[in-house]
ROKOLTI-12079 format. One line per field, with one value per residue: residue in one letter; x negated, y negated, z of N, C-alpha, C, CB in turn. Coordinates in steps of 0.1 Angstrom, whole numbers, always signed. Glycine has a CB too. Layout:
drendren = A|... .
n.X = X|... .
n.Y = Y|... .
n.Z = Z|... .
ca.X = X|... .
ca.Y = Y|... .
ca.Z = Z|... .
c.X = X|... .
c.Y = Y|... .
c.Z = Z|... .
cb.X = X|... .
cb.Y = Y|... .
cb.Z = Z|... .
end
This chain:
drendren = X|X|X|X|X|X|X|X|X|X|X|X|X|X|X|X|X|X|X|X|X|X|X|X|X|X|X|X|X|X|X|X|X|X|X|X|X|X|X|X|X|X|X|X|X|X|X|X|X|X|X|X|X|X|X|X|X|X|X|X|X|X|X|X|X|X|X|X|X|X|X|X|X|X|X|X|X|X|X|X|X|X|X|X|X|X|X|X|X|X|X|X|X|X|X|X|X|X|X|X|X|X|X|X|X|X|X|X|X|X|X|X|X|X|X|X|X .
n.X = -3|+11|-8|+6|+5|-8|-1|-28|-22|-46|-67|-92|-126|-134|-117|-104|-124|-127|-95|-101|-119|-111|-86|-104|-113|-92|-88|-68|-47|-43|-41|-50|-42|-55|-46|-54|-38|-5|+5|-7|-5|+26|+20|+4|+26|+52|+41|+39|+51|+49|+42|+42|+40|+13|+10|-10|-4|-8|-8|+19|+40|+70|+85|+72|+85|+112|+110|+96|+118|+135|+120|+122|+149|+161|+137|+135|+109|+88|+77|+48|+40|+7|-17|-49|-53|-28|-10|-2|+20|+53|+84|+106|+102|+93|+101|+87|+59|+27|-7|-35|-57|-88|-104|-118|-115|-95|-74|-77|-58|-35|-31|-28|-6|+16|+18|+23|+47 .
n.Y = -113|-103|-90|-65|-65|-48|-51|-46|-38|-35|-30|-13|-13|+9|+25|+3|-3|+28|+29|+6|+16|+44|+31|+17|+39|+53|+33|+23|-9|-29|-52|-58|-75|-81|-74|-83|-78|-77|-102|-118|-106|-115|-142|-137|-128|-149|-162|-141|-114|-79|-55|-31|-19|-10|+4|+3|+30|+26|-1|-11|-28|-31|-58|-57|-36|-47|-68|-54|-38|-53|-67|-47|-41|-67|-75|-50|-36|-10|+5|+17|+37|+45|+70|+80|+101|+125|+126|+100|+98|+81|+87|+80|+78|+94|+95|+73|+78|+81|+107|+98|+112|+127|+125|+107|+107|+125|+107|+83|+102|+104|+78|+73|+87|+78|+53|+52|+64 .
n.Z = -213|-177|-154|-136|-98|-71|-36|-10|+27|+48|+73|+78|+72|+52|+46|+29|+10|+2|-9|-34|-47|-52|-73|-93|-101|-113|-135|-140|-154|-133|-106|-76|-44|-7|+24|+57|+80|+89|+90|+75|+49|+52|+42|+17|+5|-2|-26|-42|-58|-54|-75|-63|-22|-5|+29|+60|+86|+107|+111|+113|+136|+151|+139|+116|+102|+101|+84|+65|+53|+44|+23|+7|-1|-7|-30|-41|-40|-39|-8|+4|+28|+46|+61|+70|+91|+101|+124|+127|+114|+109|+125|+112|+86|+68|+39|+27|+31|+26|+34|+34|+8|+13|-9|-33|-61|-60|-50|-65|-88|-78|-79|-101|-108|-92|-100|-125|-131 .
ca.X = +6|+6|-12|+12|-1|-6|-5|-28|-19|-51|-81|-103|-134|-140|-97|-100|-134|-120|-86|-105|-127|-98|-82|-113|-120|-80|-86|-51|-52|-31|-50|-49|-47|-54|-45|-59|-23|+7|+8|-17|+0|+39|+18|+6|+42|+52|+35|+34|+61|+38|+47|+44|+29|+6|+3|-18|+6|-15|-6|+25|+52|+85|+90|+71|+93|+124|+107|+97|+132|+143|+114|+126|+163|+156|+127|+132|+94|+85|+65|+39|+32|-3|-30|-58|-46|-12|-5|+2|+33|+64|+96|+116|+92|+89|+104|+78|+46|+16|-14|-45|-69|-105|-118|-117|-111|-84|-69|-74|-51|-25|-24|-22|+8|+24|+23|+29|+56 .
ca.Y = -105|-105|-81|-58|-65|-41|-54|-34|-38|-26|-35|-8|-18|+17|+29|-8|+7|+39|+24|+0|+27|+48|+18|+13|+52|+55|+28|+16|-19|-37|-62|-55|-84|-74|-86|-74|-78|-79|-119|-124|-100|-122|-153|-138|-125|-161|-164|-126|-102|-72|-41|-17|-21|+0|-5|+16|+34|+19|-17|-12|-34|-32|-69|-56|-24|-51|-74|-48|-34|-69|-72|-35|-45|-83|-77|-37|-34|-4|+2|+29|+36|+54|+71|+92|+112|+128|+121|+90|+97|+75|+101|+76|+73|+105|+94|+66|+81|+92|+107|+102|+123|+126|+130|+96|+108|+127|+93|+83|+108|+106|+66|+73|+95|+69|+39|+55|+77 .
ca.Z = -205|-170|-149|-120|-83|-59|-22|+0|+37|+56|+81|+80|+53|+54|+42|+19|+0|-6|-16|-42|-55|-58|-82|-104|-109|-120|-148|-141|-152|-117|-97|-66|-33|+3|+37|+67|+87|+80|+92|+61|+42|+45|+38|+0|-2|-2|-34|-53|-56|-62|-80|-47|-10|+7|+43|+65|+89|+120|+116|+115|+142|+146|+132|+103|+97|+94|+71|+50|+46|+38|+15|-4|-3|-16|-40|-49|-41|-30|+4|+7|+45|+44|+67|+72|+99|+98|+138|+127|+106|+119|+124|+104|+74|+59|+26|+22|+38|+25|+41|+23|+7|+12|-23|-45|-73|-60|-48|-82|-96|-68|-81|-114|-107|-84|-106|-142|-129 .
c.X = +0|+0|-3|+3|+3|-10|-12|-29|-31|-66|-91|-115|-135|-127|-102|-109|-130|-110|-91|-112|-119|-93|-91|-113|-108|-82|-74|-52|-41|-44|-44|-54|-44|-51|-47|-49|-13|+15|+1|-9|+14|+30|+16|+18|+46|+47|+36|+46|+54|+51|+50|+34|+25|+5|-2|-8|+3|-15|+8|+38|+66|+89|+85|+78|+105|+121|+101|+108|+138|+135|+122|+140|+163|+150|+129|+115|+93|+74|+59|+34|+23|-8|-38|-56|-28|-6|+4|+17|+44|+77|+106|+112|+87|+89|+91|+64|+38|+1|-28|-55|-79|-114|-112|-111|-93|-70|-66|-63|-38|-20|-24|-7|+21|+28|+21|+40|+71 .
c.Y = -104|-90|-76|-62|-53|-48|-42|-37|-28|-35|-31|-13|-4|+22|+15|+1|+21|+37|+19|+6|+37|+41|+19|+28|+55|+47|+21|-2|-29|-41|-56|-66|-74|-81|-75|-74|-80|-95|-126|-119|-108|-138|-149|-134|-139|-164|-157|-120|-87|-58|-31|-24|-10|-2|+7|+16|+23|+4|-17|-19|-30|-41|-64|-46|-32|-59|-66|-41|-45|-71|-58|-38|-56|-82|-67|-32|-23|+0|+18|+32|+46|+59|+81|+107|+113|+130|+111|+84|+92|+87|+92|+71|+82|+101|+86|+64|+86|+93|+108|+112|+122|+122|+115|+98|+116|+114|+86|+88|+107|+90|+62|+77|+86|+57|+37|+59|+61 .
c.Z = -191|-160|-136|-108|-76|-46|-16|+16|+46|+64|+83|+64|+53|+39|+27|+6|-6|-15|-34|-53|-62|-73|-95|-107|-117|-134|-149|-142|-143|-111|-83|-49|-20|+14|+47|+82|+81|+83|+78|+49|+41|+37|+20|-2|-5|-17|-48|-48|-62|-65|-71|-41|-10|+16|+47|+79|+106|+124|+119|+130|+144|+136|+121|+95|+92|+82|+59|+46|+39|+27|+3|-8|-13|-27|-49|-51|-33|-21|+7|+22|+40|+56|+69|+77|+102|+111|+138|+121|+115|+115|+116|+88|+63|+44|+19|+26|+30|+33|+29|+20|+9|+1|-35|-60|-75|-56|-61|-91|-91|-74|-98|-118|-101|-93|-119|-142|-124 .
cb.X = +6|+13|-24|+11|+3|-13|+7|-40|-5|-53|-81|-98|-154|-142|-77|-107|-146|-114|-81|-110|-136|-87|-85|-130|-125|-66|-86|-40|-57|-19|-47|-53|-38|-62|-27|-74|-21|+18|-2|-33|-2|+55|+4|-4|+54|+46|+26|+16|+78|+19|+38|+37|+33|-5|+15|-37|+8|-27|-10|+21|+52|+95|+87|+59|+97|+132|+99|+86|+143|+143|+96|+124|+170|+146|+114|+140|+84|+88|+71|+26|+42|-12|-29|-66|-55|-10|-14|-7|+37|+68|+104|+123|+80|+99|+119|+83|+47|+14|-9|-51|-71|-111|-114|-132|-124|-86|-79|-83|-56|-30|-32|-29|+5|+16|+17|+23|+47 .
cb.Y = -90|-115|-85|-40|-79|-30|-58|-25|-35|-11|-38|+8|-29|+24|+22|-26|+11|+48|+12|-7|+35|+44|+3|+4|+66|+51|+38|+21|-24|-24|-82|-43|-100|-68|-96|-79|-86|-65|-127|-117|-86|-126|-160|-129|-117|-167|-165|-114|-107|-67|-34|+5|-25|+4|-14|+14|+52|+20|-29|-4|-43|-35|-84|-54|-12|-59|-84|-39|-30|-84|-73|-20|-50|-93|-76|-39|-45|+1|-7|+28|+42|+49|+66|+88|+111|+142|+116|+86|+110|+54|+109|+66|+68|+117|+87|+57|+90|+92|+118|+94|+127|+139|+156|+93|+116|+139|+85|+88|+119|+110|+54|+81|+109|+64|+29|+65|+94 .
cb.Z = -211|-167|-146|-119|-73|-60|-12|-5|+37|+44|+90|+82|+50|+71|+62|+24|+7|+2|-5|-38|-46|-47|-73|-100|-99|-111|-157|-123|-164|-103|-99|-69|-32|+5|+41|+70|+95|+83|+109|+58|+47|+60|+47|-11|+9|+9|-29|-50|-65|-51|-89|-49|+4|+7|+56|+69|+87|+118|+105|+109|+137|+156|+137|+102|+108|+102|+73|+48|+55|+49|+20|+3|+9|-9|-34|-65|-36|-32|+20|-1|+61|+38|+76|+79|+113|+89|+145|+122|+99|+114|+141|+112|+81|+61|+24|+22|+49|+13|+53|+22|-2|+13|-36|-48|-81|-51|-40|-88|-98|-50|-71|-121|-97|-72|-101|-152|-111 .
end
C-alpha cells in the first residue's frame, strides 16, 4: 500500500524542523517531500500528486496563487497557506490559512485533525 504525500512548501530550516517534528510526534504514517520554493515545489509536482499542500504564506507570488488554483481545481488537492505571524494572512485566503502554533505537540494534534478529518 502506498503511502499519502504531504508537500511542504517552505524555506525556513527553522518552520521545516518544527513542521517535521510536528509529523513524527502525530504518528500519522504520510511521507512528507519539501521544496524550498515554489519553482522546486512545481518541479516534484510533475511527478506526485500529494494528498494536501502546505505552503508558508511568505513565499507566496501571484503566479503561484494561479497555479495553485489550477493545481486545486485539476488535482482536488488541497492547499494549506501557513505562517507564524498572523500579519501575514492574505485578505483573499482566509478559508485556506492557517497560522501556526508554538507548541509541537500542539502542531501534532492540529495535523492529526487535518488529515484524518
Amino acid at each position: 500500500m502506498n503511502k499519502k504525500h504531504i508537500l511542504l512548501i517552505e524555506n525556513g530550516p527553522d518552520e521545516l524542523a518544527f513542521f517535521t517534528d510536528a509529523l513524527e510526534k502525530s504518528q500519522l504514517s504520510f511521507l512528507c517531500s519539501t521544496a524550498r520554493s515554489s519553482e522546486q515545489a512545481t518541479r516534484i509536482l510533475k511527478n506526485l500528486v500529494p494528498y494536501i499542500i502546505f505552503l508558508d504564506v511568505s513565499l507566496v507570488t501571484s503566479e503561484d496563487i494561479e497555479f495553485l488554483s489550477r493545481m486545486k481545481r485539476n488535482q482536488k488537492v488541497p492547499v494549506i497557506m501557513y505562517s507564524i505571524s498572523p500579519q501575514e494572512q492574505h485578505e483573499n485566503d482566509k478559508a485556506n490559512y492557517l497560522q501556526l502554533p508554538r507548541c509541537v505537540q500542539t502542531m501534532a494534534n492540529l495535523l492529526q485533525h487535518l488529515l484524518l478529518n
